[in-house]
C-alpha positions as CSV (number, residue, x, y, z in Angstrom):
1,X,-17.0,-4.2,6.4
2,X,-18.6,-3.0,9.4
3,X,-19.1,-6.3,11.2
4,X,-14.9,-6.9,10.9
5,X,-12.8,-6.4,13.7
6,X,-8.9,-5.9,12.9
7,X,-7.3,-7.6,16.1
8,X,-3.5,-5.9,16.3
9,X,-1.2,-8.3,18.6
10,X,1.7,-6.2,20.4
11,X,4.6,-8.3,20.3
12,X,8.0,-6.8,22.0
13,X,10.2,-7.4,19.1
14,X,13.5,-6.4,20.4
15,X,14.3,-6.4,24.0
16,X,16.3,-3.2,25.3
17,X,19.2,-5.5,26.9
18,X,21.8,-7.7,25.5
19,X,23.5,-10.8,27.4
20,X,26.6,-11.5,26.1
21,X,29.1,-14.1,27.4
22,X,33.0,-13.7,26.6
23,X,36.3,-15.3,28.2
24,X,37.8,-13.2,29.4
25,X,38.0,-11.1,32.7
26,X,37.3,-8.5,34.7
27,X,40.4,-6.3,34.8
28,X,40.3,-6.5,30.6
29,X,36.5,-6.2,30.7
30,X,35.7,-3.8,27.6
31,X,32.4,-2.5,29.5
32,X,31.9,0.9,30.5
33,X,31.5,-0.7,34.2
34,X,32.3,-3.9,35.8
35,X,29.8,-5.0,39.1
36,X,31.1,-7.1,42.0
37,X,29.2,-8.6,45.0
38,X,29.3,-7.9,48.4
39,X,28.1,-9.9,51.4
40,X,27.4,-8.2,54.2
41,X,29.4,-10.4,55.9
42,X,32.3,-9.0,53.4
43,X,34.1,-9.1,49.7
44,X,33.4,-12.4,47.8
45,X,36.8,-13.3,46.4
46,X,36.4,-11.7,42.9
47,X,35.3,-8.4,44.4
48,X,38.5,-9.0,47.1
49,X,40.7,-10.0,44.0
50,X,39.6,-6.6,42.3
51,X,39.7,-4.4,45.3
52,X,43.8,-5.5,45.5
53,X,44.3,-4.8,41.7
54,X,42.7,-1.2,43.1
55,X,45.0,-1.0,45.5
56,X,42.3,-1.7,48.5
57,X,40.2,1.5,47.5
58,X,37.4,-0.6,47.2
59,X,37.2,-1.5,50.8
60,X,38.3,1.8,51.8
61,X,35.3,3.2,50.2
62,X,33.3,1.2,51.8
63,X,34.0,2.3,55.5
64,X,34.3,5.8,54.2
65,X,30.7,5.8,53.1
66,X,29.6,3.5,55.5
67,X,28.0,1.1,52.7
68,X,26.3,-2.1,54.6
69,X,26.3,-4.3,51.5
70,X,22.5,-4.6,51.8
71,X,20.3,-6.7,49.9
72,X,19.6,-4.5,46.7
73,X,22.4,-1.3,48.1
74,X,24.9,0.0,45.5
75,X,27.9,1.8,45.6
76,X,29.4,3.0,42.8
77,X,33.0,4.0,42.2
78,X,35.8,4.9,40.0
79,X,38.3,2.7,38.8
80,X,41.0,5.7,38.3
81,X,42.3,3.8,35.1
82,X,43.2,0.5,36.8
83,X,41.0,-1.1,35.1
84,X,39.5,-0.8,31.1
85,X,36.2,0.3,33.0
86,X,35.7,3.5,34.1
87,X,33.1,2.6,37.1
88,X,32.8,-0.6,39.6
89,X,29.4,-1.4,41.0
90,X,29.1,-2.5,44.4
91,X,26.2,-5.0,44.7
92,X,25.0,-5.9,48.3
93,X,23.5,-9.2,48.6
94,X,23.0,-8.8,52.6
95,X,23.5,-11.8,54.9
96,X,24.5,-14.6,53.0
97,X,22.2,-17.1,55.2
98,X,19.5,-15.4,54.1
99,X,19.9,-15.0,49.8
100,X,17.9,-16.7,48.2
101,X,16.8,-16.8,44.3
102,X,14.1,-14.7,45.1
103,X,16.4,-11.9,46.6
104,X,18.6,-12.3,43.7
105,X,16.4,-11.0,41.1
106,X,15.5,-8.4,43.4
107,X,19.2,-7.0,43.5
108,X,19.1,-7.4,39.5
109,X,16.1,-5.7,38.8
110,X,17.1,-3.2,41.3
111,X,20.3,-2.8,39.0
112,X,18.1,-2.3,36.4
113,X,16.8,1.0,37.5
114,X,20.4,2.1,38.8
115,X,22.3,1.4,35.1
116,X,19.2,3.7,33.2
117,X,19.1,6.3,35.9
118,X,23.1,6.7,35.9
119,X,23.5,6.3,32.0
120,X,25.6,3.2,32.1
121,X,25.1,1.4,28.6
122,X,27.6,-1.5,29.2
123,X,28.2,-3.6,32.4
124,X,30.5,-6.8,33.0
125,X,29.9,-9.3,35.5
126,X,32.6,-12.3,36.4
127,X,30.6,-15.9,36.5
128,X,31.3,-16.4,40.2
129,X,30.7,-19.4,42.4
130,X,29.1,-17.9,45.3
131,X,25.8,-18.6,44.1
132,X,24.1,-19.8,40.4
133,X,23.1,-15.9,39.3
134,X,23.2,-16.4,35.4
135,X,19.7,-17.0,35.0
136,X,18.7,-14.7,38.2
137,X,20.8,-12.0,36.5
138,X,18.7,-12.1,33.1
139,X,15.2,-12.4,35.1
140,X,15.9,-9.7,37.4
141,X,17.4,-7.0,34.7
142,X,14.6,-8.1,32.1
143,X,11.8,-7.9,34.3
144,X,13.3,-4.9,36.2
145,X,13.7,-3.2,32.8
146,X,9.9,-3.6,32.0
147,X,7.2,-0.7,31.1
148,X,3.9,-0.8,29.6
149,X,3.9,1.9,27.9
150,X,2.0,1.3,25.0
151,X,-1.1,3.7,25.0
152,X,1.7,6.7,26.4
153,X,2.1,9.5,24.2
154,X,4.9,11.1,26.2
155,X,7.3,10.2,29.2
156,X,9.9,7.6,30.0
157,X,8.9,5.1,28.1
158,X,8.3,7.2,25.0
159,X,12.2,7.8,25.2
160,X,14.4,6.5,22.8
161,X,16.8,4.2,24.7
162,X,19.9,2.7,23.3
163,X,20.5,-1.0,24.0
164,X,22.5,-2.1,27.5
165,X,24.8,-4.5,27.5
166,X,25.7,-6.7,29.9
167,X,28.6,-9.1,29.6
168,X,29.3,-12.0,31.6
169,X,33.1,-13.0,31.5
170,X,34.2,-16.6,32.2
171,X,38.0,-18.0,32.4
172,X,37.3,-21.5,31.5
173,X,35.7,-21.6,27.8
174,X,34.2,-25.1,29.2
175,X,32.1,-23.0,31.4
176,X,29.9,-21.5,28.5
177,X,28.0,-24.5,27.0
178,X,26.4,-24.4,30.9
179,X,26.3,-21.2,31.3
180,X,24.5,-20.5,28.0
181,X,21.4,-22.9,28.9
182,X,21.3,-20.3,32.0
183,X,21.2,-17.2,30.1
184,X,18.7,-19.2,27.3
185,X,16.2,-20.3,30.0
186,X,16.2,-17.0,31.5
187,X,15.5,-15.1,28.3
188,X,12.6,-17.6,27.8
189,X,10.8,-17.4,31.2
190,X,11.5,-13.4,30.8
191,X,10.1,-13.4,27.4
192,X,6.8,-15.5,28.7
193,X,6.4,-13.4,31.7
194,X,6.3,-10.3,29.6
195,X,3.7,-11.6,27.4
196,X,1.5,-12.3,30.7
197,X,2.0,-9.0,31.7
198,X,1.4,-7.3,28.3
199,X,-2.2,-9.2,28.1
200,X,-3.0,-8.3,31.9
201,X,-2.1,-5.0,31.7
202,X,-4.0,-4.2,28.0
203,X,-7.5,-2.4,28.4
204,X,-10.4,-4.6,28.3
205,X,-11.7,-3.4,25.3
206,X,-9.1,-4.8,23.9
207,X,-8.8,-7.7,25.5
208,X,-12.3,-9.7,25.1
209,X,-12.8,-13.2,24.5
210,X,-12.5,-12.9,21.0
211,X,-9.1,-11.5,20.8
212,X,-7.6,-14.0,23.5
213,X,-9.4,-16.4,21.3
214,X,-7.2,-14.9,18.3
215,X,-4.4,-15.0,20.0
216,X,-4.3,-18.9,21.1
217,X,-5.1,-19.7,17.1
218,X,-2.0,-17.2,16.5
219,X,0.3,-19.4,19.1
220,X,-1.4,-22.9,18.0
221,X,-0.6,-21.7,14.0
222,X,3.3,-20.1,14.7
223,X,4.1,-23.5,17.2
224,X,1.7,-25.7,15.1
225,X,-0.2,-26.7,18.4
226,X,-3.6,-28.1,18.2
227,X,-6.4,-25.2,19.0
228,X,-10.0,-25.7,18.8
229,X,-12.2,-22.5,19.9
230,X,-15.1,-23.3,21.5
231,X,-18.1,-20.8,20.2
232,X,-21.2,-20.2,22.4
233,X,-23.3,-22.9,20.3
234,X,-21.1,-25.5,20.8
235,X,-20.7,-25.0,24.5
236,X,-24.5,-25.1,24.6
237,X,-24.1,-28.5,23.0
238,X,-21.6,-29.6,25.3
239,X,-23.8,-28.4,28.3
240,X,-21.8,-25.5,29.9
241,X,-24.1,-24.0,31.6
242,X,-22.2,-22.2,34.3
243,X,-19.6,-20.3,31.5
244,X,-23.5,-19.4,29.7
245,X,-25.0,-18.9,32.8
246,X,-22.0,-15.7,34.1
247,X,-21.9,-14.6,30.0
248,X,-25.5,-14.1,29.2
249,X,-25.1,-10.4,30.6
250,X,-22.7,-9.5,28.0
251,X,-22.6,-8.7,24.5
252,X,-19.0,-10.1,24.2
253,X,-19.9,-13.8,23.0
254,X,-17.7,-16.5,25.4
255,X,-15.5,-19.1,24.3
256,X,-13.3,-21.9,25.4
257,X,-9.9,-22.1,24.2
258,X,-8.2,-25.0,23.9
259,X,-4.5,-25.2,22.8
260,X,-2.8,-28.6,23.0
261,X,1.2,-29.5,22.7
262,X,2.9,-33.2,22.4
263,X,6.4,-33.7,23.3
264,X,8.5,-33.8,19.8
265,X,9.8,-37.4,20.1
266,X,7.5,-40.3,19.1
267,X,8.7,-41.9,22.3
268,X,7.2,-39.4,24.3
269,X,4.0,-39.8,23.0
270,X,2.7,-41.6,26.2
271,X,4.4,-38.9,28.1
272,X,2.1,-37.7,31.5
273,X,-0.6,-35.7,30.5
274,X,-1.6,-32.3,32.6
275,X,-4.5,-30.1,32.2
276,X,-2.9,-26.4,32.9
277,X,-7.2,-24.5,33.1
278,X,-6.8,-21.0,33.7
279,X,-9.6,-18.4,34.6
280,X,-10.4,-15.9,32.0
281,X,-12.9,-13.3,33.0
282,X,-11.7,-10.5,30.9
283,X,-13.4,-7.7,32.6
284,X,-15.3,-8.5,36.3
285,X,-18.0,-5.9,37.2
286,X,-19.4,-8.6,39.5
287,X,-22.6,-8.3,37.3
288,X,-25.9,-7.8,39.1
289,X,-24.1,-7.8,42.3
290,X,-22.2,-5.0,41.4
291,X,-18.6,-4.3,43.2
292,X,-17.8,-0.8,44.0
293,X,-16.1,1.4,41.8
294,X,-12.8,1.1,43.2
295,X,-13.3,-2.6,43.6
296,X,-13.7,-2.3,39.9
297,X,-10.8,-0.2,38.5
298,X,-8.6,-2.5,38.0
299,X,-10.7,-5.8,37.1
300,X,-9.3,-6.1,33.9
301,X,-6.6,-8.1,35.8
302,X,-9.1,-11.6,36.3
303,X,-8.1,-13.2,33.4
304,X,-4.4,-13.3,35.0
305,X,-5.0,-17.3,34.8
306,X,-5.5,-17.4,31.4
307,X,-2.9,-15.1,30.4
308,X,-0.3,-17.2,32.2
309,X,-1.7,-20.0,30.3
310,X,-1.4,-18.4,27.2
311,X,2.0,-17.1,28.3
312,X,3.2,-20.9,29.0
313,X,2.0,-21.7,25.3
314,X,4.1,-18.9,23.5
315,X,7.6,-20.5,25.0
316,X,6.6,-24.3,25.0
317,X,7.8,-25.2,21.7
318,X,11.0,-23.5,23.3
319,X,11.6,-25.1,26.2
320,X,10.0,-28.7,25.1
321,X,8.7,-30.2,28.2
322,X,8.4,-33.9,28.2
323,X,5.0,-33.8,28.9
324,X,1.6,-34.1,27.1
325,X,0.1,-30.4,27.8
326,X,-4.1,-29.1,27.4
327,X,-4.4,-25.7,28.1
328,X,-8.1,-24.6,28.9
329,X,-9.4,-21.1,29.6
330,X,-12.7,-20.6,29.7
331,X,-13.4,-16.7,28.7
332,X,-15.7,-14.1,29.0
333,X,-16.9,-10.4,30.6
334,X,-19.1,-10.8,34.0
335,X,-21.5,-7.7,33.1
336,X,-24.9,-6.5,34.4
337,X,-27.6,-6.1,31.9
338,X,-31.1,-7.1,31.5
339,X,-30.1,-10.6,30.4
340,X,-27.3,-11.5,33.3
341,X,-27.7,-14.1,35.5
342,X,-29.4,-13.6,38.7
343,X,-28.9,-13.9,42.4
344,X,-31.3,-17.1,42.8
345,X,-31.1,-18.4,39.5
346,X,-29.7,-22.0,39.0
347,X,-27.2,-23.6,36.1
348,X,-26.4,-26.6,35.1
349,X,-22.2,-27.5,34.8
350,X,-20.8,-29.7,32.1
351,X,-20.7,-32.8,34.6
352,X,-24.8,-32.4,35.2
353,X,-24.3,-31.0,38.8
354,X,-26.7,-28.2,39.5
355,X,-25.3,-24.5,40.9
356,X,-27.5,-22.1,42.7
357,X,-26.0,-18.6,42.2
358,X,-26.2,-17.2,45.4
359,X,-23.7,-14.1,44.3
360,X,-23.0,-12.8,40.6
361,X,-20.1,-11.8,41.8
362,X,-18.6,-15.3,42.5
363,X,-18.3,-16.2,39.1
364,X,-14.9,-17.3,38.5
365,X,-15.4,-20.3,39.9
366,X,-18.9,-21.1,37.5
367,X,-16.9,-20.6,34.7
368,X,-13.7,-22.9,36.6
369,X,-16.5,-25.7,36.9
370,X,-17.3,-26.5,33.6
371,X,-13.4,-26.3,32.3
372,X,-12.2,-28.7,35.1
373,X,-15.1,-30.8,34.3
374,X,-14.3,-31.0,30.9
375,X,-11.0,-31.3,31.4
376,X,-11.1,-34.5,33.3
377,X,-12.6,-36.2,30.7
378,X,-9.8,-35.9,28.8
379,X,-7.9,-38.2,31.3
380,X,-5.1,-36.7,32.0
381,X,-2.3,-37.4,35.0
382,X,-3.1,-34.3,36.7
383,X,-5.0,-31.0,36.2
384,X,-3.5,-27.2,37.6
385,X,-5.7,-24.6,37.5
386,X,-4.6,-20.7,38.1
387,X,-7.0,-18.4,38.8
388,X,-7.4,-15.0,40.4
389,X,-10.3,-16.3,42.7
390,X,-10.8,-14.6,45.6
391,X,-9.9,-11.9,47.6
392,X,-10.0,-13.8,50.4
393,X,-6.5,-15.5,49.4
394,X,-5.1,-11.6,49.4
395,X,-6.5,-10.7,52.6
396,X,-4.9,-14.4,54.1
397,X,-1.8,-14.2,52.0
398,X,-1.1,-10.7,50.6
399,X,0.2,-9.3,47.5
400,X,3.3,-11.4,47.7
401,X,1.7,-15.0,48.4
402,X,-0.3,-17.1,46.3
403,X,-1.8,-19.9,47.8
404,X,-2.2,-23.8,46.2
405,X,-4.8,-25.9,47.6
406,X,-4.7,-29.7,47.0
407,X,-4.5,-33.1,48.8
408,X,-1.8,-34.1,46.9
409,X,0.4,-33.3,49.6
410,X,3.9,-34.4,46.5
411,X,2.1,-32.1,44.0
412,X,1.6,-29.0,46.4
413,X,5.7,-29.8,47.0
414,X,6.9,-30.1,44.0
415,X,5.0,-26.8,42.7
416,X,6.3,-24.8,45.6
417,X,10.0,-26.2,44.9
418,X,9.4,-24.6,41.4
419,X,8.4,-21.4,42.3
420,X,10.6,-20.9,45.1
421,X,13.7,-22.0,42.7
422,X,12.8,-18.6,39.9
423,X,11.7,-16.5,43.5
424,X,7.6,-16.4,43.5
425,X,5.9,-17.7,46.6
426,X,3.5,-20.3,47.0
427,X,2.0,-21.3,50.5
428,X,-0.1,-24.6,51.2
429,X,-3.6,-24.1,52.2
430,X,-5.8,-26.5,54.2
431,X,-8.9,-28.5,52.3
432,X,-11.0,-28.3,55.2
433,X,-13.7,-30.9,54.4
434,X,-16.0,-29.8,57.1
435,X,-16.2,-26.8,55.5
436,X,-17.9,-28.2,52.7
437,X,-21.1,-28.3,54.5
438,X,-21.7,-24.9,54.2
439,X,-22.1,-25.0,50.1
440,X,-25.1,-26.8,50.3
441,X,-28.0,-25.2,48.7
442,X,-31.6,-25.9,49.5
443,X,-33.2,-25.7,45.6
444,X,-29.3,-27.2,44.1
445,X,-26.7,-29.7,44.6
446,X,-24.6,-26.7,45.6
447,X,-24.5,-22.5,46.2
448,X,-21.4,-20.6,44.7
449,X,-21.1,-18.8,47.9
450,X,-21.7,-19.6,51.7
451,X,-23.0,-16.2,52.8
452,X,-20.7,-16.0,55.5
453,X,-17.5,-13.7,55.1
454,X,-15.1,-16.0,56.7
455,X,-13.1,-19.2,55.1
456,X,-13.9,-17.6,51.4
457,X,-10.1,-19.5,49.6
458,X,-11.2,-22.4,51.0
459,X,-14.6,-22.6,50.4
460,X,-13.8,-21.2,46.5
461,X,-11.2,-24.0,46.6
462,X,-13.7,-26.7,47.8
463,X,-16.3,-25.6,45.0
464,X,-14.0,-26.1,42.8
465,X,-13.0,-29.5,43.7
466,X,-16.8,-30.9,43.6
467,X,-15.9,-30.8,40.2
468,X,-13.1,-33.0,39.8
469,X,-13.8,-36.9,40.7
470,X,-10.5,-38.7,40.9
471,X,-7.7,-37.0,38.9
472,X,-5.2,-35.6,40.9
473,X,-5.8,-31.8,40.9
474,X,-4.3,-28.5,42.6
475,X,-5.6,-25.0,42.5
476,X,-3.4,-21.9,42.8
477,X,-5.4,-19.0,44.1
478,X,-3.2,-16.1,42.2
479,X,-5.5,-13.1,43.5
480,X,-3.0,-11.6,45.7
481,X,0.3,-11.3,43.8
482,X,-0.9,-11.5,40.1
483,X,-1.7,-7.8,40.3
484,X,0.8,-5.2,42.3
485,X,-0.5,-1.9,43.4
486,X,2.5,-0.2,44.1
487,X,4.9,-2.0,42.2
488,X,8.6,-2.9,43.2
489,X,11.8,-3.0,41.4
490,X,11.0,-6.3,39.8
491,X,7.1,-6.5,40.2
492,X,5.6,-2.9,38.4
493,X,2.8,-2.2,38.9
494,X,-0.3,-3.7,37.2
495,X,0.4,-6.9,36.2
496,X,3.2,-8.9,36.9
497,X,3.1,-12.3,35.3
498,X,2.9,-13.8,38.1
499,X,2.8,-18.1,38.2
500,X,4.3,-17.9,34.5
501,X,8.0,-19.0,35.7
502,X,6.9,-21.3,38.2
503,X,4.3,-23.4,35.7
504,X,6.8,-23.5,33.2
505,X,9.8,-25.0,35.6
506,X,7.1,-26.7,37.3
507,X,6.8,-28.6,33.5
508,X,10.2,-28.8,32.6
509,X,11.2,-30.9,36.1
């Protein structure tokens, strides 16, 4: 009829890379290329072990051309029928003080780009000890290996590419059980991080409350997860007047979504329970006080929070956390019209405190009150909300950084550990109480904005927190690296997923 809508969900069915892992090594490697790594500081001891089967011509090489072995350098050379493979790959790591997992899946996303661009449709690796690179290895070539592409009717992505494989050899057939968690995990966090990126990067007009609303029923019905979607009449019962208060200018109706998981085993029932909220404006105009257009182009990004949320959900019956996990996203467009909310005009949050909306443009934390409110009733251990919420945390932090505000000094630890162990940054920023003084409204218990243009992350993060009373609570401002502008070898650009990795081994420790 023509009231239905037909929601299509793009799904990437078969991924254009295959990890394989054999016993076996190197020299026999069936591959048409085998890749070694290089510190700058010199060979590791497979890559010196191969370089003597080679007669030293790989170390030759080296000087010859003057290669440095820096992080994400390659050099590639022919094995001259020595070996089953017709090609070596040089891999420089840099300074081995300095490596860390981060740097690692730059140097395999980097790779990435070098196998497509020189043709090469099978590569072998040797499990080495230097470092732990199984999982880095899949993250970095899967993420590397990324395009949206979807709405392109010609170009790169268009092309029809054959499938790459890359084969990891082992000696000791003991090594695989191990070694095959690795690869599993990272296929999983790859897999999630691509779905967040998918949903950030679709248009709008595709991506309204409705459809992410479709889409959580879709993961709650394929994982058998609880969902209840909240419509617009039942979040006027349940008082939700700052979510009604930044929808009211659009056509697009707002819901909250609610998906819910429970550890498999009975005995886990009483497992911790965490509230993951994620912010869900699907498309940010700033309403009635309007951004600039190129402020504007690419606000289809601010429901980053709630993608990653969503994201977490597709891979959780996956990974099985023990944990009891609520997902909330509050959704909905932030549009001008002749019925949006008004600089001056006053709402009412779920937990009865009063709002004066000082700046339409502020929103994502109206609609972040109301979910964290509602959230803490349901008593969890802990709530984590991800939002992109100001750019204020880009200016402080960059593109790079995303910053976590809490006074749970173990909880702002422990989710920086996580991140930093799958390479995405996190940086602890201050609660300044004394700021909080300058969110006091005279006709409300509070403004959304100070109407100064200093102290904006912290002040955001401060609003938020009038809204949770005692649960321990952290807030991960994702403004800055949840959208890239340029892109990088493992970050494209548009959207990059960003927080998914880090949430979910966040969960799983």
């Amino acid at each position: 009829s023509p009231t239905c809508k037909v929601y299509l969900f793009f799904v990437r069915i078969k991924p254009l890379m295959k990890f394989t892992l054999k016993i076996g090594s190197l020299e026999q490697a069936q591959t048409e290329a085998i890749a070694l790594f290089v510190w700058e500081e010199g060979f590791t001891p497979y890559a010196d072990q191969i370089d003597r089967v080679l007669g030293g011509f790989l170390k030759k090489e080296t000087l010859r051309r003057q290669f440095k072995a820096e992080t994400g350098k390659f050099l590639i050379v022919p094995s001259y029928k020595k070996l089953f493979a017709e090609k070596v790959i040089l891999l420089g790591l840099g300074k081995k003080a300095d490596f860390n997992a981060l740097k690692a899946r730059q140097v395999f996303a980097a790779l990435a780009k070098k196998l497509k661009e020189e043709g090469i449709e099978s590569l072998g690796f040797a499990n080495q000890a230097d470092f732990e690179f199984v999982q880095a290895l899949v993250e970095g070539i899967t993420l590397g290996s990324y395009q949206f592409g979807k709405y392109k009717s010609v170009g790169p992505s268009k092309e029809k590419e054959t499938e790459k494989e890359i084969v990891i050899l082992v000696k000791d057939a003991r090594e695989l059980v191990s070694l095959r968690e690795k690869l599993t995990r990272g296929e999983i966090l790859s897999q999630a991080t691509i779905f967040a990126r998918d949903l950030v990067n679709e248009p709008s007009s595709v991506t309204t409350p409705t459809y992410l609303a479709s889409l959580a029923e879709k993961i709650g019905k394929n994982s058998k997860f609880l969902c209840k979607i909240y419509e617009k009449e039942d979040l006027k019962k349940l008082g939700m007047g700052a979510l009604l208060g930044v929808a009211q200018g659009s056509d697009e109706p707002p819901k909250l979504i609610r998906l819910e998981y429970n550890p498999p085993s009975p005995r886990l029932r009483r497992a911790r329970k965490i509230v993951l909220v994620g912010k869900g404006i699907t498309f940010d105009t700033g309403g009635l006080s309007l951004k600039k257009q190129n402020e504007m182009e690419t606000m289809k990004m601010d429901m980053a929070g709630a993608a990653a949320i969503l994201a977490v959900f597709s891979v959780l019956e996956k990974i099985k956390p023990r944990v009891h996990i609520i997902g909330l996203m509050p959704v909905t467009e932030n549009m001008p019209s002749g019925k949006a909310i008004k600089p001056g005009d006053i709402v009412k949050a779920y937990n009865g405190k009063t709002i004066e909306v000082v700046n339409t443009d502020a929103e994502g934390r109206l609609i972040l009150a109301d979910a964290l409110a509602f959230g803490e009733t349901l008593k969890p251990d802990l709530i984590l909300d991800i939002a992109t919420l100001t750019g204020a945390c880009l200016v402080a932090l960059g593109e790079d950084i995303a910053g976590i505000f809490s006074d749970e000094q173990k909880l702002v630890k422990e989710i920086s550990q996580a991140g930093e162990a799958v390479g995405e940054k996190f940086w602890p920023m201050p609660l300044e109480k004394t700021y909080r003084e300058l969110l006091k409204s005279e006709t409300a218990d509070l403004k959304n904005v100070t109407g100064r243009h200093v102290g904006g992350a912290i002040t955001a993060a401060l609003f938020l927190q009038e809204f949770i009373s005692k649960t321990p609570w952290a807030h991960l401002d994702i403004a800055g690296p949840a959208w890239q502008e340029k892109g990088t070898d493992l970050l494209p650009r548009g959207g990059t997923g960003f927080a998914v990795r880090t949430i979910l081994n966040f969960l799983e420790a």
